[in-house]
C-alpha positions as CSV (number, residue, x, y, z in Angstrom):
1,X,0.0,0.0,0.0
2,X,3.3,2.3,0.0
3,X,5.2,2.5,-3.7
4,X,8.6,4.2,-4.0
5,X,8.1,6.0,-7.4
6,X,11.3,8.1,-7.2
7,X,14.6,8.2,-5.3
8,X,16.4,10.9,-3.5
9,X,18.7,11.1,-6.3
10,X,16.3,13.3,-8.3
11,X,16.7,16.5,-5.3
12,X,15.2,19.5,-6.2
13,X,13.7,18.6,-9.6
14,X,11.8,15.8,-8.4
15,X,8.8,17.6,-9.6
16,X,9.8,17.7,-13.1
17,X,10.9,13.8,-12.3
18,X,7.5,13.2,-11.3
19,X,5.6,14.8,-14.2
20,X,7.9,13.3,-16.5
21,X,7.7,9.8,-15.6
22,X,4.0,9.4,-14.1
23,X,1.9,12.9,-15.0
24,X,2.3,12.6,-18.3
25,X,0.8,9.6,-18.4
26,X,-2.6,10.6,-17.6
27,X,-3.5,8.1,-15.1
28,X,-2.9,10.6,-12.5
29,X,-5.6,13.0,-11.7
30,X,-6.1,16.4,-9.3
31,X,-3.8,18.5,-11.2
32,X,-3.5,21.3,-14.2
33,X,-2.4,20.9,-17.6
34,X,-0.7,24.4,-16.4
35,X,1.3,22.5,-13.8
36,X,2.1,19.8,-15.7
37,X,3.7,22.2,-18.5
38,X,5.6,24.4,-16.0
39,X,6.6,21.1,-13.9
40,X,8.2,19.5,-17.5
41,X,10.1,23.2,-17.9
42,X,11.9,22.3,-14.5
43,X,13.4,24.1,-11.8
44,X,14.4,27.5,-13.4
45,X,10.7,28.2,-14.3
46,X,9.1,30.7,-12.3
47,X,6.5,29.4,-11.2
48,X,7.9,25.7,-10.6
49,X,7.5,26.0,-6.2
50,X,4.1,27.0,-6.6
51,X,3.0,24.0,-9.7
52,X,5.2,21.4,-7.6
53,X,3.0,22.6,-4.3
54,X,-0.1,22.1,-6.1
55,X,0.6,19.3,-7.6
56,X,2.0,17.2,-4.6
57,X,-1.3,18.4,-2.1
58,X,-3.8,17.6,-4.7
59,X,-2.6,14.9,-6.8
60,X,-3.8,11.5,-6.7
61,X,-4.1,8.2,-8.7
62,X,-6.5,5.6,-8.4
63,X,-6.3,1.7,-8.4
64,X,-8.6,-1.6,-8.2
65,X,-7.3,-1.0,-4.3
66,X,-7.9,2.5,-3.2
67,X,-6.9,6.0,-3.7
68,X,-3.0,6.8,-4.2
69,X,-1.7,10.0,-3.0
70,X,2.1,11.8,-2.7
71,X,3.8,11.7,0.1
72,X,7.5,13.2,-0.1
73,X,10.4,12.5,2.8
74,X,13.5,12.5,0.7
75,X,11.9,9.8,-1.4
76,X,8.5,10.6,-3.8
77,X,6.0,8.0,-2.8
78,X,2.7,6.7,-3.7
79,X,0.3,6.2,-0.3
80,X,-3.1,4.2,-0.2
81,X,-4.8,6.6,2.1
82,X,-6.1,4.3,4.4
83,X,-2.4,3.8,5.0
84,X,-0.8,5.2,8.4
85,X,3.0,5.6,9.2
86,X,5.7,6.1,7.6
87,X,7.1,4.5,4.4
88,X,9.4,1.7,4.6
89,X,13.2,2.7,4.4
């Protein structure tokens, strides 16, 4: 019910990480084609604080099991929201 999608390795352009590897594949819901666009730009954009803020509160995917939200320590990860604690290490 926890799903690592992306390492620390990825630092401060995790956001663009994410939206490149899961947002644009649509199955991910909650958020603006505006984000999405500014997220893909990257860091140097602007705007890219407040699209990765909005994106990580409202973002969401869901499966046969549940609803999958963001959850960010150093690691991106995917949370069934019925789920409580932390992720694994």
């Amino acid at each position: 019910m926890v799903h690592r999608l992306l390492s620390d390795d990825h630092g401060y352009a995790i956001g663009q990480a994410f939206a490149n590897n899961y947002l644009r594949s649509g199955q991910w819901s909650g958020y603006s084609y505006e984000n999405l666009e500014i997220l893909l730009e990257g860091p140097n954009h602007s705007d890219y604080d407040d699209a990765w803020d909005e994106v990580y509160s409202k973002a969401y995917i869901v499966r046969s099991d549940g609803i999958y939200r963001l959850y960010l320590d150093s690691h991106l990860w995917a949370m069934h929201e019925d789920y409580e604690g932390e992720p694994p290490q």
